[in-house]
N, C-alpha and C positions, 0 to 999 in steps of 0.2 A: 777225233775228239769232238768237235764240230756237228757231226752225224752222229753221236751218240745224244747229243743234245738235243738235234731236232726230233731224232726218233723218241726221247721222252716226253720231249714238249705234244709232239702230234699223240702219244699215248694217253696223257693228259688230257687234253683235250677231248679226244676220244671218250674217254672212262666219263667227262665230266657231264658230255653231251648225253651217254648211254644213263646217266642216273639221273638227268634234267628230263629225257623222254621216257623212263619210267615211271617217275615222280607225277608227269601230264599223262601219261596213261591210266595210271592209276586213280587220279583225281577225274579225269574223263570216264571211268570206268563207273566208279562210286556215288559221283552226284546221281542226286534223285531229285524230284521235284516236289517239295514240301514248301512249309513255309519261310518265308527268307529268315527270322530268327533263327529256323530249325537248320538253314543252308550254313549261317554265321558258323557255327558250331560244326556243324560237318566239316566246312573248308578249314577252320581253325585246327580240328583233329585231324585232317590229313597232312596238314602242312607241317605240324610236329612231328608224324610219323614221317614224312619224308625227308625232316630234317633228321631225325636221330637213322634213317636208311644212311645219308650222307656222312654223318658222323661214323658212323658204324664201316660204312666203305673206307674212310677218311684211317681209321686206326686200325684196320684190317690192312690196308698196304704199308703204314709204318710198321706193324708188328713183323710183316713179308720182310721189311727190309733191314730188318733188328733180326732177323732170324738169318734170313740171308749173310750178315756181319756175322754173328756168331759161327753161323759154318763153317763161312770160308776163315774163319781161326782157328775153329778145331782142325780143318785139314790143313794149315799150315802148321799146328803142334804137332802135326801127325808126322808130318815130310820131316818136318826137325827131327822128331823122334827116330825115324827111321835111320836119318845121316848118325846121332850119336852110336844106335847101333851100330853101325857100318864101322865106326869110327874104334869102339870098343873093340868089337872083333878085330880091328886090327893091331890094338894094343895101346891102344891111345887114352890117356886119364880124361875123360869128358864130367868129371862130376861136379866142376863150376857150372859145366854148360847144362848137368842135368837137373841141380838144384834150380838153377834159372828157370829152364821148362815147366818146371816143377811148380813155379810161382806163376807162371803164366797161365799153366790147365786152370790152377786155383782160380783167378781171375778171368778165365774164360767160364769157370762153375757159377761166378757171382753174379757175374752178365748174364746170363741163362738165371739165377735164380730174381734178379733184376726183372727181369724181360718178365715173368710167370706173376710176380707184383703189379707190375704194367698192367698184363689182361686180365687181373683180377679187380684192380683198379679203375679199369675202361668200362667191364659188367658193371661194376658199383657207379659209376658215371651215368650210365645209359640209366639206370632203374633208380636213379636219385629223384626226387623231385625237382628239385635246379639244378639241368644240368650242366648248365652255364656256369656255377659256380665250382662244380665238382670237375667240371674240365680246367679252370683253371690250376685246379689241385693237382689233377694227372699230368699237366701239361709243365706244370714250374717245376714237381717234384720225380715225379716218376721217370718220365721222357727222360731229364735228364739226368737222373740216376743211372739209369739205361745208356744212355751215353756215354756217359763219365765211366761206368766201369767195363764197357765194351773198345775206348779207349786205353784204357789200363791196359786189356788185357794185351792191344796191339804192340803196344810199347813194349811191354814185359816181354813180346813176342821178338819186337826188334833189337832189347836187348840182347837177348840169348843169342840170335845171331851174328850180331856182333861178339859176342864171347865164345860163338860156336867159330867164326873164322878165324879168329885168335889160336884157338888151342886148336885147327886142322891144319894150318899150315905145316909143310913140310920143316922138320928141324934142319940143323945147318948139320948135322953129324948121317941125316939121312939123304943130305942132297949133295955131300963129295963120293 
């Protein structure tokens, strides 16, 4: 547990480092030598562009890890899906447990149509004119609409589980 942590913190750091000496490469690349009002302006427009680089890195690894959540949901509806078949072929009523599922795909579709609001959101962020204020937007509303229904979807996940051990247990007339 421990070592999972350090290894994100040293990634972290890593990424933050790799976009602070891009950021100085960049602006060491670009200066020229004019006049200092003409410099004003130059470093000003770098320093924007390598702040919306950073923002843009910034919501490219949450969207990773919002798409990462939604996957490993789909293939955990998937494994369910596969046990009620198991389950059907052998004779067993699973249609509490596939209505359930049933509710969870849904809410796994919303978080996916959630998540596609997000990066349309993030585009409309970066190309605002303040995007200080339009991240506030993406950030209070979006983000966590994405979360809220990526949560949904686990729950409705871990429902069904529970309703899926429920109805596979062996009956008492199939275990004398």
């Amino acid at each position: 547990f421990f070592m999972n942590k350090k290894i994100k913190i040293v990634g972290v750091i890593v990424m933050t480092a790799g976009l602070a000496a891009v950021s100085l490469i960049a602006v060491a690349a670009t200066t020229t030598t004019s006049t200092p009002a003409g410099t004003k302006v130059q470093v000003k427009s770098q320093i924007a562009e390598a702040k919306l680089l950073r923002i843009r890195g910034f919501v490219d690894n949450m969207e990773n890890r919002f798409n990462v959540h939604i996957r490993n949901l789909d293939s955990l509806a998937q494994r369910i899906q596969n046990r009620i078949d198991k389950l059907v072929g052998e004779g067993r009523d699973m249609s509490k447990v596939q209505a359930k599922l049933n509710e969870a795909k849904t809410k796994i579709q919303e978080a996916k149509d959630e998540l596609a609001k997000l990066k349309q959101g993030v585009d409309d962020m970066l190309l605002s004119a303040s995007p200080k204020k339009a991240f506030i937007n993406v950030k209070g509303k979006l983000v966590k609409a994405v979360t809220a229904k990526i949560k949904a979807a686990h729950k409705a996940l871990v429902d069904t589980i529970v309703i899926l051990r429920k109805e596979a247990e062996p009956t008492a007339a199939a275990t004398s």
